[in-house]
C-alpha positions as CSV (number, residue, x, y, z in Angstrom):
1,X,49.6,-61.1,-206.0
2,X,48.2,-58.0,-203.9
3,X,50.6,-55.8,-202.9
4,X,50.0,-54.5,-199.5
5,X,50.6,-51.0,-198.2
6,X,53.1,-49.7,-196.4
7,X,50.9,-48.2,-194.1
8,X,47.5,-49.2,-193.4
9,X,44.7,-46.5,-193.8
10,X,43.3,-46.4,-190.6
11,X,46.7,-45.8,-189.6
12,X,47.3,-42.8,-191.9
13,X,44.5,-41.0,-190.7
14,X,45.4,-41.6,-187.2
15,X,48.4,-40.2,-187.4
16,X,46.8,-37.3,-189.3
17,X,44.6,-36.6,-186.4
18,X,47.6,-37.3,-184.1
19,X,49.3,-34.0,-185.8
20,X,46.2,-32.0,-186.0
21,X,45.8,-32.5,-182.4
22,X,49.7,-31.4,-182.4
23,X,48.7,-28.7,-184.1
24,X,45.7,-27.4,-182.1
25,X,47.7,-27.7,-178.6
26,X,50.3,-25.5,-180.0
27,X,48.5,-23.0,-180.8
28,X,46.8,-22.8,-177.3
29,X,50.0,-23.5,-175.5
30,X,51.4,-20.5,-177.3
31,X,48.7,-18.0,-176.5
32,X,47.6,-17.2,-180.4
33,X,44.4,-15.7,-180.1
34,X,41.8,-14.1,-182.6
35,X,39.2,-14.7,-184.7
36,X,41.3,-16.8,-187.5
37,X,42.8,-18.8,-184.6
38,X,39.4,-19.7,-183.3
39,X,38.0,-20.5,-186.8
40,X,40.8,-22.5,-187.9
41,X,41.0,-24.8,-184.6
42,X,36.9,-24.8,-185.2
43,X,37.6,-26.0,-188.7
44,X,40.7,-28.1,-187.6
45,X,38.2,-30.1,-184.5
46,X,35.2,-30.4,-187.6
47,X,37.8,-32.2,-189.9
48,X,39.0,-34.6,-187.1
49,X,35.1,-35.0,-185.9
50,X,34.2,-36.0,-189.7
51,X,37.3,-38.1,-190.0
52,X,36.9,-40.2,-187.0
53,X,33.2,-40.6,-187.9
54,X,34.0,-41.7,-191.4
55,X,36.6,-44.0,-190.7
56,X,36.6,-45.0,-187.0
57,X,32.7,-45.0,-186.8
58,X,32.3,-47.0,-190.1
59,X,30.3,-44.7,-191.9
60,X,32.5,-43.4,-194.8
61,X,30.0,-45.7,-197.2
62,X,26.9,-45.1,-196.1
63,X,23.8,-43.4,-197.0
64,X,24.7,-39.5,-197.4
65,X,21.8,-38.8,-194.6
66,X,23.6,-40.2,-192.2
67,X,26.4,-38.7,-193.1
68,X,25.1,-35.7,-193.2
69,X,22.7,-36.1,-189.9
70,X,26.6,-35.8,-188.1
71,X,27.9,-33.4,-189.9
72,X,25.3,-31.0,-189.0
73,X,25.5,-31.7,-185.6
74,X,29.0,-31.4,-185.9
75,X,28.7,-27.8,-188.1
76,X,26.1,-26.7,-185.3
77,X,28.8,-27.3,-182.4
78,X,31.7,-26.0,-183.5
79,X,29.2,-22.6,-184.6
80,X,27.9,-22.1,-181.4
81,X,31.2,-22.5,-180.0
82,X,32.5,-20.0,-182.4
83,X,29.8,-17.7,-181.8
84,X,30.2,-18.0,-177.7
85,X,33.7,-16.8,-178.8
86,X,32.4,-13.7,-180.7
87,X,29.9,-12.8,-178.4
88,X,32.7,-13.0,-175.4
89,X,34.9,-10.6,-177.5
90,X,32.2,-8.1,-177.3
């Protein structure tokens, strides 16, 4: 006999993005600026991008190109984002 789980994993990491996306609205309802604000909602939005791609897109078993083909499209959003950031700062 297989003994399910109490809760499901597609539902665990929805309600981990659920919190990160908490999380991130805090911190800009609140005002918090600065660079390690900015890099850790960056980093925050590029684990919620990989997670829904892994698990909501179906590719958490697939060949690493793929994998990596969005994650690099991903990593090159979020740093030109960051870098529009910097660049504003100046």
């Amino acid at each position: 006999m297989t003994k399910t789980p109490l809760i499901r994993p597609c539902t665990l990491v929805w309600l981990i993005l659920l919190a990160l996306t908490g999380l991130t609205w805090f911190i800009g309802e609140s005002g918090i600026t600065g660079m390690a604000i900015v890099g850790f909602v960056l980093a925050t939005t590029l684990f919620k991008s990989q997670m829904v791609v892994d698990y909501f897109m179906g590719l958490k078993h697939v060949r690493a190109a793929w994998r990596g083909l969005l994650f690099g499209y991903l990593l090159l959003v979020c740093g030109m984002i960051g870098v529009a950031y910097y660049i504003s700062l100046t």
